[in-house]
Residue, then its C-alpha position, 0 to 999 in steps of 0.5 A: x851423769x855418771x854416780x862418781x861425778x854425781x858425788x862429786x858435783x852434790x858433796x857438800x863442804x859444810x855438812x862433811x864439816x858437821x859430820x867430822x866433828x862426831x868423830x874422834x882420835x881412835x875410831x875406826x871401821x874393819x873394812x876401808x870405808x871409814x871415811x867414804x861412808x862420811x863423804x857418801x853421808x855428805x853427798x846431797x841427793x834431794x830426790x831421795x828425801x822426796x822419795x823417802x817424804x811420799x813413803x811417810x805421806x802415802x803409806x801409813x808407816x810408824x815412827x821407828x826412829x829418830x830419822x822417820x821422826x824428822x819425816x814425820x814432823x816436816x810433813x806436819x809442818x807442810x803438809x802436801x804443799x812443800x817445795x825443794x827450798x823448803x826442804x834444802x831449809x828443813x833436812x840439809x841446814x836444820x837437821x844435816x840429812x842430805x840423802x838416805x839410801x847412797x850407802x845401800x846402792x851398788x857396790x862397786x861404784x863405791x868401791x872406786x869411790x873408796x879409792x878417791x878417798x883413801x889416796x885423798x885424791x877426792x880432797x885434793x879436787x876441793x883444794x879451796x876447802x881442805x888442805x892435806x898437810x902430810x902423806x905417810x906409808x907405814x911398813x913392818x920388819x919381822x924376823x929380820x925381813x922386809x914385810x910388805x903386807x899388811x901396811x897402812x897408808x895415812x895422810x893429814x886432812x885440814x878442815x878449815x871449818x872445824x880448824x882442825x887437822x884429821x889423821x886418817x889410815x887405812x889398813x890393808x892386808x893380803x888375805x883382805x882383812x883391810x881396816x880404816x879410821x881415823x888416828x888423831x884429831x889435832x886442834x893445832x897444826x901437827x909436825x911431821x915428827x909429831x904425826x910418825x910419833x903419834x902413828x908409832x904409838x897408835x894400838x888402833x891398826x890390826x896389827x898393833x899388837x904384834x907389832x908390840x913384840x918383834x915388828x918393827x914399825x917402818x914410817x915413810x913421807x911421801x909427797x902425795x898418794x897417787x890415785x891411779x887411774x886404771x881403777x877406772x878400768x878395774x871398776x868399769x862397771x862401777x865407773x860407768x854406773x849412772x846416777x838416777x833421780x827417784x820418781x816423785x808423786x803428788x797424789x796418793x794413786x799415782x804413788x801406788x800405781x807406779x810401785x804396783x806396776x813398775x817400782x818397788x813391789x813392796x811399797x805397794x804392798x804395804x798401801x794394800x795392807x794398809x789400806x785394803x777396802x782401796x787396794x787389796x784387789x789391785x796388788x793380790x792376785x793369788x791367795x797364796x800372797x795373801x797367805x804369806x802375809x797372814x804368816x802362812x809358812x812353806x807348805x803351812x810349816x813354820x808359820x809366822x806366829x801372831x800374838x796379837x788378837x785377831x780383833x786388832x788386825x785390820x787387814x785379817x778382817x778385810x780378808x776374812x770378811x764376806x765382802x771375799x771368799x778366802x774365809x770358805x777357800x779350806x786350803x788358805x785356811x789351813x796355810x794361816x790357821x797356825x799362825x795365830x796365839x788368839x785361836x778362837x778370835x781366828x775361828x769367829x771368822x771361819x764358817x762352821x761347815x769348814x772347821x767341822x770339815x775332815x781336813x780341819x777338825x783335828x788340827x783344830x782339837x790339837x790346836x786347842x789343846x796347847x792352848x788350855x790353861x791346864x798347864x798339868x795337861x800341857x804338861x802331859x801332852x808333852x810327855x806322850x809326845x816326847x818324839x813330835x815334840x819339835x814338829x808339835x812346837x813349830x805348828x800348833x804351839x803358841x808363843x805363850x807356851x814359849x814366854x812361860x818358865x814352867x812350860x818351857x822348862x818341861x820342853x827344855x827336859x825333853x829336848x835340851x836343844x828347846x833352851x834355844x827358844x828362850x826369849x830375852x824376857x826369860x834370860x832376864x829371869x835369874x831363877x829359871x836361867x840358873x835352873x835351866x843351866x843347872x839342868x843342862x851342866x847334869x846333862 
């Protein structure tokens, strides 16, 4: 099934009805899918909750929102043993959820859609659930000329099920600076006059504005917005795209198999992290991948710094277990060794031969050193290295020099361009920001 009939077949009235109602007179989007993101939001697709329902089964993920949450609850309500009814009941009727990834999938087939939606030409095929009562075009005079962009065009959409009539525009200019939105909200059936009234007083287009001054606002009725249909041809790719179900799995392994193998790389990845005495040996193959995910950097610069303590990562110690060899690999070390704030938590798990080795020795008396808490002698390593500095902050620096006003302040002396790694705690700190642009206005 093609995606545009896809949409079409699994829209539905009911929760597009729900959605409307958060909007109000005078929102509006930059670009010209205000109203398509609604309709796409609308659309069921019930093997994207089933997927979404084995991510928050199989992989130990944390609650990030109010949406994960949902998920998090019906799997405490079902358990393993859920049906679809069972989730129809539970995200279409109860929390209005009907899909979750239509608004990140391919482009251009939602650039079609857009051109259903825009002319009304989506509406007009559910002639039983909604009513469009006015089209408009709206045109510009400026210094004595016709001016055909930028223009808006409009129409008046009756949802029966709210008992209201949405005033939708969309906005759209040569240079591609195209906007939508909607005008007004009536909860009484407008008249035309009042519709071109309201929409000569609207301040919401992109070019109301100018239009304040010497634009003059042409509106024109017109029966209908015609959809053309060579769309179809100027999208092909997005008219010909097909829809596909997501896979579904009943058990854990069969769930990691498929992404490990065929699916999506990093939903495996995560179960490994996760849960690496059942997986890691599956999805690594190289000790490069399992750097990355330890924060190693590109060739070992720019590392991803960790704060937390070695102690809390379960996944470092699996890997620095001896069950493994990466603890006696010297060049994996030396990729993960300036990632982490809690040096000496790291060093418990490296065997002394290779940190009394040539190739670490050194880098682990420079480590050390920025994280004494003698912050005079931070403070003077600071001063003799004045032209490493930059080289010094991304490879053996902790954050915590980064989090401590006095420190950073010292950095931010030698090298004004340090005041970009001021963290939003610092910003907070009145006296440090008032000092720190005292600092940088005597420049």
């Amino acid at each position: 099934m093609k995606k545009i009939d896809f949409v079409y077949k699994n829209f539905d009235v009911k929760a597009f009805s729900k959605n409307l109602k958060k909007v109000k007179s005078g929102d509006y989007s930059d670009f010209s899918d205000f109203l398509t993101k609604i309709v796409l939001k609308s659309t069921r697709d019930i093997s994207q909750i089933k997927k979404e329902i084995n991510w928050y089964q199989f992989t130990q993920s944390k609650k990030e929102s109010k949406i994960s949450n949902h998920f998090i609850n019906f799997l405490k309500k079902f358990g393993s043993n859920y049906s679809e009814k069972d989730i129809e009941k539970f995200f279409f009727q109860e929390k209005n959820i009907l899909n979750m990834y239509l608004l990140d999938e391919y482009e251009e087939w939602k650039t079609l859609l857009g051109e259903h939606v825009n002319t009304g030409e989506f509406f007009r095929n559910f002639k039983k659930d909604f009513k469009i009562i006015y089209y408009g075009h709206l045109s510009y005079m400026v210094e004595n000329r016709h001016r055909d962009s930028p223009y808006e065009d409009f129409y008046c959409l009756y949802v029966p099920q709210n008992k209201k009539y949405y005033l939708f525009f969309y906005g759209y200019e040569e240079d591609g600076n195209d906007s939508s939105g909607i005008v007004k909200v009536y909860n009484k059936k407008p008249t035309n006059d009042q519709i071109e009234k309201d929409i000569k007083s609207s301040n919401i287009f992109r070019y109301a504005d100018l239009a304040k001054n010497n634009w003059i606002k042409f509106i024109q009725s017109s029966k209908i917005i015609k959809f053309d249909k060579g769309y179809n041809r100027i999208y092909s790719a997005g008219y010909k795209f097909e829809h596909q179900d997501e896979p579904h799995f009943s058990n854990e392994d069969d769930y990691f198999n498929f992404h490990n193998s065929r699916g999506e790389a990093h939903i495996a990845r995560s179960m490994a992290i996760s849960n690496p005495e059942k997986y890691f040996k599956k999805h690594f193959k190289h000790w490069k991948d399992v750097a990355g995910v330890l924060g190693a950097g590109i060739k070992g610069y720019n590392a991803t710094k960790r704060k937390e303590k070695v102690e809390t990562n379960k996944f470092f110690k699996f890997v620095m277990s001896e069950k493994l060899n990466y603890r006696n690999n010297i060049k994996f070390i030396e990729e993960i060794i300036y990632s982490y704030d809690d040096l000496e938590g790291f060093l418990k798990h490296v065997p002394l031969k290779i940190q009394e080795g040539k190739e670490l020795k050194e880098e682990i008396r420079i480590l050390r050193m920025f994280r004494s808490n003698n912050k005079k002698f931070i403070i003077e390593v600071f001063n003799k290295n004045e032209d490493k500095l930059e080289t010094l902050a991304k490879n053996y620096m902790p954050t915590t020099i980064f989090e401590d006003p006095k420190l950073l302040f010292e950095l931010i002396k030698l090298d004004p361009n340090f005041s970009a790694d001021i963290g939003k705690k610092l910003k907070k700190n009145k006296k440090f920001m008032s000092k720190v642009d005292k600092h940088l206005d005597n420049l």
